[in-house]
C-alpha positions in Angstrom: 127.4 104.1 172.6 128.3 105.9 169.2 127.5 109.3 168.4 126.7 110.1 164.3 127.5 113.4 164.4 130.7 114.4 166.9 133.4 111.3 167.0 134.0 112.8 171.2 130.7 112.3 172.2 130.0 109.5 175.1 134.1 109.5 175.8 136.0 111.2 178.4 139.4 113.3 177.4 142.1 115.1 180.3 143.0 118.6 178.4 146.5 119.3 179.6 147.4 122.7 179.9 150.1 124.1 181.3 149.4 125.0 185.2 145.9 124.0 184.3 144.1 120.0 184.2 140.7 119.3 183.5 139.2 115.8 182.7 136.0 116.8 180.4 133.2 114.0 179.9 130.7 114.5 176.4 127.7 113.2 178.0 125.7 113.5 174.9 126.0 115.9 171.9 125.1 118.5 173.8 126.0 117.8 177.8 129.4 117.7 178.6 130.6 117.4 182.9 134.0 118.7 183.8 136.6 118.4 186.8 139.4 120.4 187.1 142.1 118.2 188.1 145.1 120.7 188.8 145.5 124.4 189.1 144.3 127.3 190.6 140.5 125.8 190.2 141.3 122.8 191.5 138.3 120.3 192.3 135.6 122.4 190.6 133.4 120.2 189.3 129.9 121.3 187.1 128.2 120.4 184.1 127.5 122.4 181.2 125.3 122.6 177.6 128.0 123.0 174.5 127.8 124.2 170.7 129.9 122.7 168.6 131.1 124.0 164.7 133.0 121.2 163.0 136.1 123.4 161.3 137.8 120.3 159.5 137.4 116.7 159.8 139.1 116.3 163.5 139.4 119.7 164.6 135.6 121.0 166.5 134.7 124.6 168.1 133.5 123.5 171.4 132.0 126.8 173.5 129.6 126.3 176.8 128.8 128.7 179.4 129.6 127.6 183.2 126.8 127.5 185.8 129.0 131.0 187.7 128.7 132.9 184.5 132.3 131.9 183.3 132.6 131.4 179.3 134.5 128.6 177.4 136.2 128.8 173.7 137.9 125.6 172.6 139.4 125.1 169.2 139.8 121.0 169.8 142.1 119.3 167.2 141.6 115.7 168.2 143.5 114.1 165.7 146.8 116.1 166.5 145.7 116.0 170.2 145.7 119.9 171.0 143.5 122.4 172.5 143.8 125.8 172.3 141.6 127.7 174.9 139.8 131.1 176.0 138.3 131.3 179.3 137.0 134.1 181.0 136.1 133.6 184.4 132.8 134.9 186.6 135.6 137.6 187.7 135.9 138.7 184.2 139.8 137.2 183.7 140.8 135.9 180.3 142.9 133.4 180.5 144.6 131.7 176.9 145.7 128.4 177.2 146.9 125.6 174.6 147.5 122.0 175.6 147.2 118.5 175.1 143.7 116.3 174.7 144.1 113.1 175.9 141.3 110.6 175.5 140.6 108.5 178.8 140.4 104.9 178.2 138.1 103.6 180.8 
């Protein structure tokens, strides 16, 4: 499958943070899934609906809402292959985090 619009959609990418893993699957160009695979979250598992602003060709504001109230910022540069990241969690902690995208080849 091919999306027009977001060159992520229908793939799967692990953002690499430091103390902090999640594999993030766009579903469609609005659905994303996501697993934590490493840190203090470890095995939470959920789906989400995301906005996304293009900023320049490869780099995307991605933001969703989690199904526990917790809110995610990226700023996705998928060319360079970094993330930089705001969470706030359904405890009201902010977290900032920049990493590495890495796309999953299936």
């Amino acid at each position: 499958m091919h999306s027009n619009i977001y060159p992520f959609v229908y793939k799967a990418y692990v953002f690499d943070y430091d103390g902090f893993v999640a594999r993030v699957t766009f579903i469609s160009e609005t659905e994303i899934n996501f697993e934590v695979l490493f840190g203090p979250a470890k095995g939470s598992v959920g789906n989400a609906t995301y906005s996304t602003q293009q900023v320049s060709e490869m780099q995307y504001l991605i933001t969703w809402q989690e199904e526990d109230g917790g809110t995610v910022v990226h700023l996705d540069d998928f060319v360079k292959g970094q993330s930089y990241s705001h969470y706030t969690n359904a405890r009201h902690e902010f977290f900032v985090m920049n990493g590495s995208i890495c796309e999953v080849i299936a």
